[in-house]
C-alpha positions as CSV (number, residue, x, y, z in Angstrom):
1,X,69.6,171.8,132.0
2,X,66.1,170.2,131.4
3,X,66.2,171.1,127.4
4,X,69.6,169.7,127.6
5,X,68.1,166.3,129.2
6,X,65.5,166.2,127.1
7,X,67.6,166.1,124.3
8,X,69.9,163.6,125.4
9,X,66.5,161.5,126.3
10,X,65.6,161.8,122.7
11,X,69.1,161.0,120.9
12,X,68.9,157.8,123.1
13,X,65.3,156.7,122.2
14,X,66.2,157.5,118.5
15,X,69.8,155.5,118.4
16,X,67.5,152.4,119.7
17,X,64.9,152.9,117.1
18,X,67.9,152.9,114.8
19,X,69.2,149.6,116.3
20,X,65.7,148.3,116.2
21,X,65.4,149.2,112.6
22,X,68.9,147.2,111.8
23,X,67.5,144.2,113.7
24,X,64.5,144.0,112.3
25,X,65.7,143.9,108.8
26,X,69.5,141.8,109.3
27,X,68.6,138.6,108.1
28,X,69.8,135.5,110.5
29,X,71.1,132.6,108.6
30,X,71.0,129.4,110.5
31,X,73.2,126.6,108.9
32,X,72.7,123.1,109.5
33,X,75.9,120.9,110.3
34,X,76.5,119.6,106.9
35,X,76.1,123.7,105.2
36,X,78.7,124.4,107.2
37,X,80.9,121.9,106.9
38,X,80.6,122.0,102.9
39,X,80.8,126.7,103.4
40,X,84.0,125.9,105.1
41,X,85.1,123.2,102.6
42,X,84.4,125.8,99.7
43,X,86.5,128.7,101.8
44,X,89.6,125.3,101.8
45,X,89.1,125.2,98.3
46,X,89.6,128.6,97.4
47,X,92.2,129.8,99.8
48,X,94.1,126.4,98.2
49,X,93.8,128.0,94.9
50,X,95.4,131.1,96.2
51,X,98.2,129.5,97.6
52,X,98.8,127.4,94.7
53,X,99.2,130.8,92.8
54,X,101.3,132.4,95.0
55,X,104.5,131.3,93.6
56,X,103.2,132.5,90.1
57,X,99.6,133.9,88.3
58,X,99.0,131.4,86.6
59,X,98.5,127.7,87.8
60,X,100.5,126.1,85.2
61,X,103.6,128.0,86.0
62,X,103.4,126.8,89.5
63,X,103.2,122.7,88.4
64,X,105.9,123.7,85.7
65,X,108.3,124.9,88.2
66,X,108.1,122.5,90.8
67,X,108.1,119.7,88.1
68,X,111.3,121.8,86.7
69,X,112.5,121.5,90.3
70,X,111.6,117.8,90.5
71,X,113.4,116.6,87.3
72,X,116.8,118.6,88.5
73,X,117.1,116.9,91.7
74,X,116.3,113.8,89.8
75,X,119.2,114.6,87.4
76,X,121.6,115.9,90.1
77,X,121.8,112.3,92.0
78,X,121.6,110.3,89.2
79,X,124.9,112.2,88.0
80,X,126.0,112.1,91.4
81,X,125.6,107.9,91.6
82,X,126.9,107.5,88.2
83,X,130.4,110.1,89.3
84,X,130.8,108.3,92.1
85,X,129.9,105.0,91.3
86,X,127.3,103.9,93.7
87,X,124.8,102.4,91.6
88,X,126.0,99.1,92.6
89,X,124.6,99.4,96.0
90,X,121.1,100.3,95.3
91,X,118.4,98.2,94.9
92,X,118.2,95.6,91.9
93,X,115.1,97.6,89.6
94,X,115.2,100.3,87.2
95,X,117.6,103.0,88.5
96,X,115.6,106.2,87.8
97,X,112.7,104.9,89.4
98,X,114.7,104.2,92.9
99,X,116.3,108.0,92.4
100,X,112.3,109.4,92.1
101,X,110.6,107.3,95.0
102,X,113.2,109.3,97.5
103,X,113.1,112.7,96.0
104,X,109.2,112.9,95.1
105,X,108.8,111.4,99.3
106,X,111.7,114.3,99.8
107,X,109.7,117.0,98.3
108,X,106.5,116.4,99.4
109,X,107.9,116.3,103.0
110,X,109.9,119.3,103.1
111,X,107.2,121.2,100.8
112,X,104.6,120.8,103.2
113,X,106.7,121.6,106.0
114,X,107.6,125.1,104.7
115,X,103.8,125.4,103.7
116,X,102.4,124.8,106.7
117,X,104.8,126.2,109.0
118,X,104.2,129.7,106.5
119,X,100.7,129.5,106.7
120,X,98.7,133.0,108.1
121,X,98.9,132.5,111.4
122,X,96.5,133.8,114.3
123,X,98.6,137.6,114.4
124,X,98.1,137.7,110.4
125,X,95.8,140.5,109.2
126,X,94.0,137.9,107.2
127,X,92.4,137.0,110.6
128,X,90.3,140.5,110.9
129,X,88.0,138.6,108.3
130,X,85.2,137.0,109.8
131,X,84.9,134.0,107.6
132,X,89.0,133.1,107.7
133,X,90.5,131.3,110.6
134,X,93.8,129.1,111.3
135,X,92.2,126.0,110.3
136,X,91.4,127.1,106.6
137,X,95.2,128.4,105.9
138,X,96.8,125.1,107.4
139,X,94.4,123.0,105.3
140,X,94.8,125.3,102.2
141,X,98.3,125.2,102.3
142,X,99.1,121.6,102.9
143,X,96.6,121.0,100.5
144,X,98.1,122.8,97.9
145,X,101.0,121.5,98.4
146,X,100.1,117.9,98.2
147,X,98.0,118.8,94.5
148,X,101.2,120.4,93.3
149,X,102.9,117.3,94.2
150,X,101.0,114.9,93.2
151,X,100.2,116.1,89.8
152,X,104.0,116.5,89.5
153,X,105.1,112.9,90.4
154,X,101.5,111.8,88.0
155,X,103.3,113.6,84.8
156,X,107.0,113.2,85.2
157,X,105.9,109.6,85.6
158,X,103.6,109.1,82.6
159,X,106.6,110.7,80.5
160,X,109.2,108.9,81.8
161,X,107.0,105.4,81.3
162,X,105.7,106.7,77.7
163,X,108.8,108.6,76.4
164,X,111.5,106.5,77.7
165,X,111.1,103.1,79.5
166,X,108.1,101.4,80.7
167,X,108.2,101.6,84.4
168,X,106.6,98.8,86.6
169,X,105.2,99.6,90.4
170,X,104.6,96.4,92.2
171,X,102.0,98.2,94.5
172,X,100.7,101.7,93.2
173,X,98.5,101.7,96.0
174,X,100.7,101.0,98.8
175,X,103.5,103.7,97.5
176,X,101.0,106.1,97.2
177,X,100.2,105.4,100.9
178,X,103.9,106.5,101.5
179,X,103.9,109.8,99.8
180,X,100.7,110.6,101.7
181,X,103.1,109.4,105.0
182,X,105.3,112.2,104.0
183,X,103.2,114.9,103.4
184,X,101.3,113.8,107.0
185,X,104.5,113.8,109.3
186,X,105.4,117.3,107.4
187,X,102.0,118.8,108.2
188,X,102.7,117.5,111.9
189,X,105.8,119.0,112.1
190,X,105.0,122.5,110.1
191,X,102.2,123.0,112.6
192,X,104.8,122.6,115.7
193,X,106.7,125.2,113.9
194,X,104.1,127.0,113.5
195,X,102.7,127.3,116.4
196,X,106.1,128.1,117.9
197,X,106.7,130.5,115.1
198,X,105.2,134.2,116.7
199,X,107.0,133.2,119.9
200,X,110.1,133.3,118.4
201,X,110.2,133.8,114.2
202,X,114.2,133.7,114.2
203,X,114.4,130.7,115.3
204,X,111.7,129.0,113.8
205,X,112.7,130.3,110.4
206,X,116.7,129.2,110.9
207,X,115.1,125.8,112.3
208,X,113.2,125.3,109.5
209,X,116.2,125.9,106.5
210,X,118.1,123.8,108.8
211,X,115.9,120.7,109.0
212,X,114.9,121.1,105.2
213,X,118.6,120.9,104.4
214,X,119.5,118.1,106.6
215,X,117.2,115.9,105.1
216,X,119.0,115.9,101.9
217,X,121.2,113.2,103.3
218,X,119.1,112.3,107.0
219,X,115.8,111.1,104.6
220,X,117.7,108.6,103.8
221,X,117.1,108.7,99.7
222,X,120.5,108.3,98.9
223,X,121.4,105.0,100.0
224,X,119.5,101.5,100.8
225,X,118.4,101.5,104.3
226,X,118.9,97.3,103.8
227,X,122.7,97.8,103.6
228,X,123.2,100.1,106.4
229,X,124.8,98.9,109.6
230,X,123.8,99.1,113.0
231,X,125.2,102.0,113.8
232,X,124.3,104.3,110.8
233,X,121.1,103.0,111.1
234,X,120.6,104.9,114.7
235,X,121.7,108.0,112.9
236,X,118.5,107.9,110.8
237,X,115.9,106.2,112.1
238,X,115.1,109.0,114.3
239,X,113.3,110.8,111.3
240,X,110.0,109.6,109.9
241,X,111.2,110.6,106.4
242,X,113.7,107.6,106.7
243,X,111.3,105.4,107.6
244,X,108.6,106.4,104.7
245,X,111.0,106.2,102.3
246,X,112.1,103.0,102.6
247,X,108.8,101.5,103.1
248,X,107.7,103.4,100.0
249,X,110.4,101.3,98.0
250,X,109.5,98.1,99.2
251,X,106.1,98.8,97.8
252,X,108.0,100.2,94.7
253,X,110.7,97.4,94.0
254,X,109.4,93.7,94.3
255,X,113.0,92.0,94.9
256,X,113.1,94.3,98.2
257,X,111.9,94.0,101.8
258,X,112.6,97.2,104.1
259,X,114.1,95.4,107.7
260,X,115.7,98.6,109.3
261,X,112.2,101.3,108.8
262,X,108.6,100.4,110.0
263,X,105.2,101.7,108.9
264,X,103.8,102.3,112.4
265,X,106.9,104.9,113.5
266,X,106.1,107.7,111.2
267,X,102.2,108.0,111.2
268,X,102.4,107.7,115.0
269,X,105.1,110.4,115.0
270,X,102.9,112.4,112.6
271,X,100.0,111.9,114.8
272,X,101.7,113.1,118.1
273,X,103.3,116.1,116.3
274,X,99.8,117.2,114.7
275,X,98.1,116.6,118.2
276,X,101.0,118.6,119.8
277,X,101.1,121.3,117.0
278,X,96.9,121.9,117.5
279,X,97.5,122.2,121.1
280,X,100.0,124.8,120.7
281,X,98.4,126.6,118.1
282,X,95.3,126.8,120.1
283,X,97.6,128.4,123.4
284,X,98.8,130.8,120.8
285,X,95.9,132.0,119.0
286,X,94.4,132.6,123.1
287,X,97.7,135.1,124.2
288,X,98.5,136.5,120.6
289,X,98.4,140.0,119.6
290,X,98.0,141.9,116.8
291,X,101.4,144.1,118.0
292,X,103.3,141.3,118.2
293,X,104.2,141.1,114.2
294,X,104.9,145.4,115.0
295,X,107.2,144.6,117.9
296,X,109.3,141.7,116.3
């Protein structure tokens, strides 16, 4: 019994040398606000890179399909307005041009909704590594999507304006402001989905197909939001889409002067979504599990 005690005695007082040992020699790196902020900025960086590649290995493929996608649905409604004969009722301006200011506002919305709402959430094994957390995947992926985007809209654009007709924006600036509306209120509303989403992944999934396909016609880039009456217009200006788009064309088209859409609606409906999406992911991340992606 006393060798026995003794040697327990002497296991113990070695495994703390041990530990001793490792303390001594672990280096301690303290990081100053601004090293941190710039380490965490590098980690946005590269988990954006990633996700840009995740539709394809090579970077370029990703840009060349969504600009592929881009130029189809640009094609598809201007077949669709010339079938149908609706080009009468848009807005007096180069007829392209009007087509593109709703679909590229379409796809950066609905792009950066998926994105975000399929980002690696707090039950993703992704989490076990100590550098990763929530905040790094939602940045990476919205900002991936918004590069893809916006390199899109930059080169179907300069094409269209060098190959075919010289296109005139009556304020860059100011349009560009809207696109950024679009990708901000989808970002607000892919974090409520996913903050909702280990809760219940069925419905956030069918939610999510549901409210990308809606907006084909509830965005509002189909029509003039001018020449709407009363009563359609309460059908559509319950989504911030509606209202970014139409502002966005004001800024686009000089002879035109959104009166049904304001600017205010959709940033403050981005903002509350965001704040509301943060708040939710942060309830989550405290009661997730690992099991939970096992179980469901």
């Amino acid at each position: 019994m006393l060798r026995g005690k003794g040697i327990g005695k002497n296991s113990l007082q070695s495994s703390g040398n041990l530990q001793l040992g490792i303390e001594m020699f672990e280096q301690r790196v303290h990081r100053s606000r601004l090293s941190s902020a710039v380490a965490i900025a590098e980690l946005v960086y590269h988990a954006a890179v990633h996700s840009v590649r995740k539709t394809h290995q090579n970077a370029l493929a990703s840009i060349a399909i969504n600009m592929v996608q881009a130029v189809v649905f640009v094609l598809t409604f201007y077949l669709m307005f010339e079938i149908l004969g609706m080009r009468g009722n848009t807005i007096r301006g180069d007829f392209l041009l009007y087509i593109m200011s709703g679909v590229f506002l379409f796809m950066t919305h609905v792009k950066t909704l998926g994105a975000v709402a399929g980002a690696e959430n707090s039950t993703s094994g992704m989490m076990k590594h100590a550098p990763m957390n929530t905040a790094v995947t939602i940045g990476a992926a919205a900002l991936s999507t918004l590069y893809i985007q916006v390199l899109t809209l930059v080169l179907i654009l300069f094409v269209y304006d060098v190959v075919f007709v010289q296109i005139t924006i009556d304020q860059p600036v100011y349009a560009f402001g809207m696109l950024l509306m679009a990708w901000f209120t989808g970002i607000g509303i892919g974090l409520v989905l996913l903050a909702a989403k280990p809760w219940a992944p069925q419905f956030v999934g069918i939610f999510t197909q549901i409210y990308q396909r809606a907006n084909m016609i509830a965005s509002g880039k189909m029509f003039v939001a001018n020449a709407l009456p009363a009563y359609m217009v309460n059908m559509f200006d319950w989504n911030p889409l509606f209202h970014a788009i139409d502002q966005c064309r004001g800024y686009v088209f000089l002879n035109y002067t959104p009166h049904n859409s304001s600017l205010e609606y959709p940033f403050f409906v981005g903002l509350g979504l965001i704040m509301l999406g943060l708040m939710g992911e942060f309830f989550t991340r405290r009661h997730a599990s690992v099991s939970w992606n096992a179980k469901r």
